[in-house]
C-alpha positions as CSV (number, residue, x, y, z in Angstrom):
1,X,89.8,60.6,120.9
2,X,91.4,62.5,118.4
3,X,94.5,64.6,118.6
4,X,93.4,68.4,118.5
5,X,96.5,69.2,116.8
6,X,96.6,66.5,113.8
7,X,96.3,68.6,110.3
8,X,92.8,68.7,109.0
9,X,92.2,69.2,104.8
10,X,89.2,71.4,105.9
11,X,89.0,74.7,108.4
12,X,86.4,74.8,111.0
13,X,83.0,75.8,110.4
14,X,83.6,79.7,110.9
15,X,85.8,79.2,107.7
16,X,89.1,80.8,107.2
17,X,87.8,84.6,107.3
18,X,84.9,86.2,105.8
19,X,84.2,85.6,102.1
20,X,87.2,83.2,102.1
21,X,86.7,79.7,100.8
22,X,89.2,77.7,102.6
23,X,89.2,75.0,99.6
24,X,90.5,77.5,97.2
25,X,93.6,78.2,99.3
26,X,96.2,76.0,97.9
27,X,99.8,75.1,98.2
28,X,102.2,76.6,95.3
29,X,101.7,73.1,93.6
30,X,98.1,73.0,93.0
31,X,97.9,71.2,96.0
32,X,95.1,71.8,99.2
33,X,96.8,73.7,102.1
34,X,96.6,71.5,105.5
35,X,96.3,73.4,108.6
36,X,96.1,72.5,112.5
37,X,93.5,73.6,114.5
38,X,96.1,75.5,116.1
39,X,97.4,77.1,113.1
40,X,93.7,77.9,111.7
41,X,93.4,79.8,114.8
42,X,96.8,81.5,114.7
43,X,95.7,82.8,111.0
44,X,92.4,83.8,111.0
45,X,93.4,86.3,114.4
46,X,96.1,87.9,112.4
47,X,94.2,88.6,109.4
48,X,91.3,90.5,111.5
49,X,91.2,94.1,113.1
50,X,91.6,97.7,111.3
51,X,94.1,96.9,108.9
52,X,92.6,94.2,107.2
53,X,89.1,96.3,107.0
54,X,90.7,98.9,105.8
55,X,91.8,96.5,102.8
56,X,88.6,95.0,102.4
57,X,87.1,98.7,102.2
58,X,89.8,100.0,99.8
59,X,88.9,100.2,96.1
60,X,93.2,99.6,95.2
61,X,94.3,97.0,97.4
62,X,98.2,96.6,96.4
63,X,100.3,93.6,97.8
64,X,104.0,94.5,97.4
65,X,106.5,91.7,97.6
66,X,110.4,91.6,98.1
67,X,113.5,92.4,100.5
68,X,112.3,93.0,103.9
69,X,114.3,95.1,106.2
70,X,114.5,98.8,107.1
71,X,117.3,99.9,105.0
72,X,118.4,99.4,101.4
73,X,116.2,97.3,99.3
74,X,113.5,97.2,102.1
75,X,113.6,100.6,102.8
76,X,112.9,101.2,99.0
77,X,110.1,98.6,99.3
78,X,108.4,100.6,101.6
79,X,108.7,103.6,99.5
80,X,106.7,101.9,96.9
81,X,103.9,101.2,99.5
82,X,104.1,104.8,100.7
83,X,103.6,105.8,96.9
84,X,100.5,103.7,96.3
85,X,99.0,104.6,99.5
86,X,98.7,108.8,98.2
87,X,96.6,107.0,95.6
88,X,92.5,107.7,95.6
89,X,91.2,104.8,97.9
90,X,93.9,102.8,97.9
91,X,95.8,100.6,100.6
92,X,99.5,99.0,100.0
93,X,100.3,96.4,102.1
94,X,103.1,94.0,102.7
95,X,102.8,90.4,104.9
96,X,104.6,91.5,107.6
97,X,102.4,93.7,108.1
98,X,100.0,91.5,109.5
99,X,103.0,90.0,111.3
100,X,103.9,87.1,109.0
101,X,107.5,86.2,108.3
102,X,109.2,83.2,106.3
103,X,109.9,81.7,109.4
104,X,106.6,80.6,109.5
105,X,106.1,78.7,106.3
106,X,103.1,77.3,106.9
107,X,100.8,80.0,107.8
108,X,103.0,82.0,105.4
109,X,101.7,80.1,102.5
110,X,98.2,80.0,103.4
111,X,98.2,84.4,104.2
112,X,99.8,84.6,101.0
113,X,97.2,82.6,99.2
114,X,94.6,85.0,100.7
115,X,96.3,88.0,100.3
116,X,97.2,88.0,96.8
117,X,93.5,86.6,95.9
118,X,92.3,90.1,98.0
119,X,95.0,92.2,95.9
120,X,93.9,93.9,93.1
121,X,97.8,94.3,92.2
122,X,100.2,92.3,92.8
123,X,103.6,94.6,93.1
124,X,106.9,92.9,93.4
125,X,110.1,95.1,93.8
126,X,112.9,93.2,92.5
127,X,116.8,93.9,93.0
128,X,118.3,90.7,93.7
129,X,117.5,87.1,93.7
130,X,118.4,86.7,97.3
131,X,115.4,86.7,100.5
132,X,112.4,85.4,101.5
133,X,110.9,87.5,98.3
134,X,112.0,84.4,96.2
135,X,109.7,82.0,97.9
136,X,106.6,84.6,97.1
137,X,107.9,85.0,93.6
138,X,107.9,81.5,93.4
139,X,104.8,81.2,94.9
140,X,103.5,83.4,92.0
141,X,105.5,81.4,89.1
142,X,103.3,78.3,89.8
143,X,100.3,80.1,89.8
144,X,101.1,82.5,87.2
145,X,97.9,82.1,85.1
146,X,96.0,83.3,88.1
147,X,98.1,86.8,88.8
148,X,99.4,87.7,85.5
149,X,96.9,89.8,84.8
150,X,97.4,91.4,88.1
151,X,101.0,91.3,88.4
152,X,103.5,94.3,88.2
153,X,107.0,93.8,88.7
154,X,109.3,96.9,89.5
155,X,113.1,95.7,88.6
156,X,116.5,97.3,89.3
157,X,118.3,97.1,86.7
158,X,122.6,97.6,86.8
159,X,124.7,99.0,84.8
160,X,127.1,96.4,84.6
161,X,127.7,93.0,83.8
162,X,129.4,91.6,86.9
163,X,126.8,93.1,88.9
164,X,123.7,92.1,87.1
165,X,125.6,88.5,88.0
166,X,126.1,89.1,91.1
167,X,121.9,90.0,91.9
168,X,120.4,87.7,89.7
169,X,122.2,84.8,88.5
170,X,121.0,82.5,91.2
171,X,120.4,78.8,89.3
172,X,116.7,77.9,89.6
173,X,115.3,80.9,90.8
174,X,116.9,83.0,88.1
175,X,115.0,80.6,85.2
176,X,111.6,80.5,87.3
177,X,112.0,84.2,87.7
178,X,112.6,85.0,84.2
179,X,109.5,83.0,82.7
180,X,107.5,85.0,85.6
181,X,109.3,88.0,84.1
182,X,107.6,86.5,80.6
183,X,104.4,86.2,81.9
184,X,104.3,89.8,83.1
185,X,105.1,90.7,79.3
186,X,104.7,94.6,79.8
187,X,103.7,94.5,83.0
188,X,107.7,94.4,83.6
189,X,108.9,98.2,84.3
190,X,112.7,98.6,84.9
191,X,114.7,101.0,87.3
192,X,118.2,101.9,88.1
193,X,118.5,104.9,90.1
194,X,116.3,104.6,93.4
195,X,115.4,108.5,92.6
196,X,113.8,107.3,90.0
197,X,111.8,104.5,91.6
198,X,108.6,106.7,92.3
199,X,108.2,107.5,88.5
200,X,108.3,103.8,87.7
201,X,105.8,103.3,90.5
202,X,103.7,105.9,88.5
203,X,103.0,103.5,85.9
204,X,101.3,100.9,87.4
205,X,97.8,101.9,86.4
206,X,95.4,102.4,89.4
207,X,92.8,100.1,87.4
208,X,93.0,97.3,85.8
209,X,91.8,96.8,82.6
């Protein structure tokens, strides 16, 4: 008999969710996502209820990425969601939300996967290089010809040098980050003054060309 718990390449026959194709959720290399039986379950009861109808049902769905936290660069974060959600028919939405955290890498990856593919933007608010935000923005580097066109990224910027140093010179993720930062192309809109945040919120278009 086999073990109920040994990882399977394919989900059960009720699928992942609704109008998800479990073979198009993949790992940030390219590579199929494995999941347990256990985990399957674990993911597909999290993404149901009210909130996730509510995205399905909203004509913006925005997925905004960085710091976690209720203060500081969090706090901000959540401004931005609060901004998009006065829009016309619009839901912002972080992962957390449906009660996903790093420490769960591995139904992390997977709710990610689905999310993003869901969003019709993809809204990361960068000050730093630092948190679990750098996993998602690598996430988004490997599969950068699949959100580009999608993808808006709000970033602080400082008025110093030693500072800029001190938020974003971080080794490999500061090189991943900038040729995400490439991709963007114009998508990139900067910031320094957190009064200022909501304006720079105010051009990300509600529709995408």
């Amino acid at each position: 008999m086999s073990n109920p718990d040994e990882s399977i390449s394919s989900a059960p026959d009720d699928g992942y969710l609704e109008g998800v194709d479990p073979d198009a959720v993949r790992e940030a290399d390219g590579t199929s996502l494995s999941l347990t039986p256990t985990q399957h379950e674990r993911l597909k009861n999290r993404l149901h209820g009210e909130q996730f109808d509510s995205l399905r049902r909203a004509d913006g769905r925005y997925l905004v990425i960085g710091r976690g936290g209720d203060e500081g660069p969090g706090a901000r974060r959540q401004r931005v969601c609060d901004v998009l959600e006065e829009r016309r028919s619009a839901t912002a939405f972080r992962l957390e939300d449906f009660g996903f955290t790093s420490e769960e890498l591995e139904l992390w990856a997977p709710a990610f996967d689905i999310l993003a593919g869901m969003a019709t933007h993809v809204v990361g608010v960068l000050e730093d290089y630092d948190g679990g935000h750098v996993w998602e923005l690598g996430f988004l580097y490997r599969q950068q010809s699949h959100v580009r066109d999608v993808l808006w990224l709000l970033k602080r910027v400082y008025d110093s040098e030693s500072e800029r140093r001190e938020k974003y010179d971080n080794g490999m993720a500061a090189s991943h980050l900038a040729a995400l930062e490439e991709a963007a192309g114009d998508h990139v809109i900067r910031w320094s003054d957190p009064d200022d945040l909501p304006e720079a919120v105010s051009e990300i278009p509600a529709t995408l060309e």
